[in-house]
C-alpha positions in Angstrom: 7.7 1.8 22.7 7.2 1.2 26.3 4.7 2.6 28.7 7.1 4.7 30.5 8.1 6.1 27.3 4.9 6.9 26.0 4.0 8.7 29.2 7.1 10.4 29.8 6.2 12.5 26.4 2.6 12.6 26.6 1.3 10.1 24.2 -1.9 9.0 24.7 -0.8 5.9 22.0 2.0 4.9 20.0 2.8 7.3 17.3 5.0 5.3 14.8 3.0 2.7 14.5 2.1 0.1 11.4 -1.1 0.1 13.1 -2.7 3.6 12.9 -6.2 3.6 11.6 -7.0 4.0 8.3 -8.9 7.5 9.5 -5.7 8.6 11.1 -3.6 8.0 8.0 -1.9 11.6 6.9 -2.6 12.4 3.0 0.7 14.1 2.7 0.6 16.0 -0.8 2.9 13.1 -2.7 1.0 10.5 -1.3 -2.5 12.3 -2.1 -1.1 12.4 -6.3 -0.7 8.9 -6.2 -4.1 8.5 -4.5 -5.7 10.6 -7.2 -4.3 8.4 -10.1 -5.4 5.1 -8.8 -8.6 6.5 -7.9 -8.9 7.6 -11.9 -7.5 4.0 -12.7 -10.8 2.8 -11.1 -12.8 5.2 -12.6 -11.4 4.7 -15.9 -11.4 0.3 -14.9 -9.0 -2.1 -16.2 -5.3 -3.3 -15.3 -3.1 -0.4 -13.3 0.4 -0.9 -11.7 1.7 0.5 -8.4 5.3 0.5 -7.8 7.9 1.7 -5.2 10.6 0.5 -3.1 9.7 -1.4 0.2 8.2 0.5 2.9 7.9 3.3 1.2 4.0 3.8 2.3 2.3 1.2 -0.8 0.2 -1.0 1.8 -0.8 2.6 3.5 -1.9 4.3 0.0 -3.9 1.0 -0.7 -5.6 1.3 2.8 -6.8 4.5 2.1 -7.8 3.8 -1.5 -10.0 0.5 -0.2 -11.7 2.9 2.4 -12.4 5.3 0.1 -14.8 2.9 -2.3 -18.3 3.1 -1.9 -19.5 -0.5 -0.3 -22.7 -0.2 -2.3 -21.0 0.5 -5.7 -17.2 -1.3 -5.7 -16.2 -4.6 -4.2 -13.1 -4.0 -3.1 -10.7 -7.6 -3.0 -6.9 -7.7 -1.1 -4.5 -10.7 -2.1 -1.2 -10.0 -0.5 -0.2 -13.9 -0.7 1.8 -14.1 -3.8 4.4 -16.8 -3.5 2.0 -19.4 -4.4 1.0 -21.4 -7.8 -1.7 -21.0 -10.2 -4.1 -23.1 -8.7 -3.3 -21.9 -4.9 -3.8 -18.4 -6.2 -7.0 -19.0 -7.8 -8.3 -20.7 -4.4 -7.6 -18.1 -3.0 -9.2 -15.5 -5.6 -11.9 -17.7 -4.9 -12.3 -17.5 -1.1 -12.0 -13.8 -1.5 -15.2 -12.9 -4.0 -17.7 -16.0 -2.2 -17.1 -18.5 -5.1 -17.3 -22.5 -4.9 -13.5 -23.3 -5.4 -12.6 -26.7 -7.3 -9.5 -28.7 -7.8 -9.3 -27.1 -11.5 -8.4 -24.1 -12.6 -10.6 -23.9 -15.3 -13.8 -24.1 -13.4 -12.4 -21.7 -11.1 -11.7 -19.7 -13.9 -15.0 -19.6 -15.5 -16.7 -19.4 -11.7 -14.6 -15.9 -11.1 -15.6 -14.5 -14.4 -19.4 -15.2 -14.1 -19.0 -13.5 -10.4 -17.6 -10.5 -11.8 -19.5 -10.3 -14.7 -23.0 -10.9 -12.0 -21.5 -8.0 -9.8 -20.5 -5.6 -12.9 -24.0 -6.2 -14.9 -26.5 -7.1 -12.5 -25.6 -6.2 -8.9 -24.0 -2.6 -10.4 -20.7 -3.1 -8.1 -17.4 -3.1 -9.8 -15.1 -5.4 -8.4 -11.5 -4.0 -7.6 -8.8 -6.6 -7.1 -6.0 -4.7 -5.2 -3.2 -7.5 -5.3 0.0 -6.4 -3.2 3.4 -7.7 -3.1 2.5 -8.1 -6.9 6.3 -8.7 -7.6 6.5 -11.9 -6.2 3.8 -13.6 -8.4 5.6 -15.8 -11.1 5.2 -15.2 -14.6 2.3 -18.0 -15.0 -0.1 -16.2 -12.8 0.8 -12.7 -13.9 -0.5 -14.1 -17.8 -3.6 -15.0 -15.7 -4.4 -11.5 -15.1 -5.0 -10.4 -18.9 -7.2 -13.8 -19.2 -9.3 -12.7 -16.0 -10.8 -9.0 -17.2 -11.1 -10.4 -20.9 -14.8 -10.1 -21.4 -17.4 -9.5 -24.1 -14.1 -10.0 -26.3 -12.3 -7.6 -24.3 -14.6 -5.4 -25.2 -15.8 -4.4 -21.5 -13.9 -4.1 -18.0 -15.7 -5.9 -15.4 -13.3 -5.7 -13.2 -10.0 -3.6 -12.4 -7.0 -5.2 -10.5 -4.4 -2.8 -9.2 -1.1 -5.0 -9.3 1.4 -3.0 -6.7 5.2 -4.0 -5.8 8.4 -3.5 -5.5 9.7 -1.6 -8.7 11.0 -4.8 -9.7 7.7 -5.5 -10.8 8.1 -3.4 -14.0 11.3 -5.5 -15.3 9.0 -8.2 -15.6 6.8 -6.7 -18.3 9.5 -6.4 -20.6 9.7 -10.0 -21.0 7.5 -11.6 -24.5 5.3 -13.8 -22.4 3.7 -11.1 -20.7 3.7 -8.4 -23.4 -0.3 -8.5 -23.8 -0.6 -8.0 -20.2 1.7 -5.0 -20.7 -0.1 -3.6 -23.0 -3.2 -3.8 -21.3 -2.3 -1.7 -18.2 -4.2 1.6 -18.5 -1.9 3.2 -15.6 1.1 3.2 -14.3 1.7 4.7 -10.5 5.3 5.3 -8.9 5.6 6.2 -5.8 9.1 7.6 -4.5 10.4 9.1 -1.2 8.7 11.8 0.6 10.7 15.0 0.4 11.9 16.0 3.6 9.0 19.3 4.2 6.7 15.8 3.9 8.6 14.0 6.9 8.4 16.7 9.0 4.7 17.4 8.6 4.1 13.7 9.1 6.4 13.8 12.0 4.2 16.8 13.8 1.0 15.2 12.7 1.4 12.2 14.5 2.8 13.8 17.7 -0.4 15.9 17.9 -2.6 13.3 16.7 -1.3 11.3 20.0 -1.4 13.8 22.2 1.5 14.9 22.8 3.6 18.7 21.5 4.7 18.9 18.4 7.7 20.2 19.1 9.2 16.5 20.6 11.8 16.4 17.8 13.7 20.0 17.2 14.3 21.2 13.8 17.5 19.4 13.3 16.4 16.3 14.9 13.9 15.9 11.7 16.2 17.1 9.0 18.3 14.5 10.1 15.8 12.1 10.2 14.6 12.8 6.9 17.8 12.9 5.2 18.7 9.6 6.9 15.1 7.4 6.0 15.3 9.3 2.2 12.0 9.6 2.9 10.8 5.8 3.4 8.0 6.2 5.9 8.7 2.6 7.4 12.5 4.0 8.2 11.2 7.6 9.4 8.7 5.5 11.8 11.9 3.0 13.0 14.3 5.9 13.6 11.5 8.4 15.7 10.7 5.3 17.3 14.5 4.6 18.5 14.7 8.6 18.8 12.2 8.7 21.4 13.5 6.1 23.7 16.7 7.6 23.5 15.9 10.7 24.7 13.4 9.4 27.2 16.5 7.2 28.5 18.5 9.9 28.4 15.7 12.1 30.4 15.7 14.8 27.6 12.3 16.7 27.0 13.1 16.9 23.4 14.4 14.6 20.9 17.7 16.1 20.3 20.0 15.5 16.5 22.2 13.9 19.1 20.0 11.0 19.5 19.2 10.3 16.1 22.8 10.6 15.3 24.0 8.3 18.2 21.4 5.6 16.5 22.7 5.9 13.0 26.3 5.4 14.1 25.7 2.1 15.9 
């Protein structure tokens, strides 16, 4: 969005954005029941799955769920890099919790463990691996999972690693080799398309939230929004965005349905 733009309607910043801060983020009431089942994952610890189609808000929910962890009680870790092999992905499982990485896998195996296990028993902080774009990792690191939060004979959870992805990621556990690793997830989060009452609350909750009034986009400008992202929060931010500098171009003081349609029939 350009300057121009911005200050034509009032915004003291962008208001679609992939960048809004964390504090900023709206817990819309769809959003906010996913929140509260990966938040019981944690408290509960062990493996938990996260699933929706892309840009649907997953990156945003794991935002809010890392913020919300006590630094004194949970380390939280973020691996997003997933098209990588074993020994890459360990490196970098390494790097992420402070350990000396090797050219083995093994000894970085054993390393991890003994870090968790330190944090869990001795330091009282639980570590939480939050590991997105889950759906790319091949099968060989996926098994690697189950291996990582056996301890005391999988007896006790040291750790618990949220795996969240594209839905495509649940296919995969239907497959043999990974059957123990399906059997050990304790929870299993879905998150679908906000309903249109959501889009338009978020809609007017960012426009405020930069400033500017709420009533930008009329009533039918938002319905048609909604029904034309199906409620994926990357698409509603993509079409307001365009929406706004049409109507700024157009030197409208609202966002009319006209311009959203005139951008969905390009």
């Amino acid at each position: 969005m350009t300057k121009e733009c911005r200050s034509y309607f009032g915004f003291s910043e962008p208001p679609f954005t992939k960048e809004i801060p964390t504090s900023q983020l709206m817990r819309l009431p769809s959003m906010e029941q996913a929140l509260t089942s990966l938040q019981m994952l944690i408290d509960m610890r062990g493996i938990g799955v996260f699933t929706g189609k892309s840009g649907i808000g997953k990156s945003c929910l794991l935002r809010l769920l890392a913020e919300d962890l006590h630094p004194g009680l949970y380390k939280g870790v973020y691996l997003c890099h997933t098209s990588v092999g074993v020994l890459e992905f360990y490196l970098h499982l390494c790097h992420a919790f402070g350990v000396e990485s090797s050219s083995r896998r093994a000894v970085m195996f054993q390393r991890l463990k003994e870090r968790m296990l330190h944090l869990s028993r001795e330091v009282n902080t639980h570590p939480v691996i939050f590991v997105d774009e889950a759906h790319g990792l091949n099968n060989d690191i996926l098994k690697e999972f189950r291996l990582l939060t056996n301890f005391d004979i999988d007896s006790y959870h040291a750790a618990t690693i949220i795996l969240c992805g594209q839905e495509s990621l649940l296919q995969k556990f239907g497959l043999s080799i990974l059957e123990p690793l399906a059997n050990s997830i304790s929870v299993s989060v879905s998150l679908s398309g906000l309903p249109a009452e959501e889009v338009f609350s978020y809609l007017q909750q960012r426009l405020q939230t930069c400033g500017a009034n709420s009533a930008v986009f009329t009533k039918q400008a938002m319905q048609l929004i909604a029904q034309a992202s199906s409620g994926m929060l990357r698409t509603v931010n993509t079409i307001a965005n365009s929406a706004l500098l049409s109507a700024w171009r157009a030197n409208s003081p609202q966002v009319e349905r006209e311009h959203v349609q005139a951008l969905l029939t390009r």
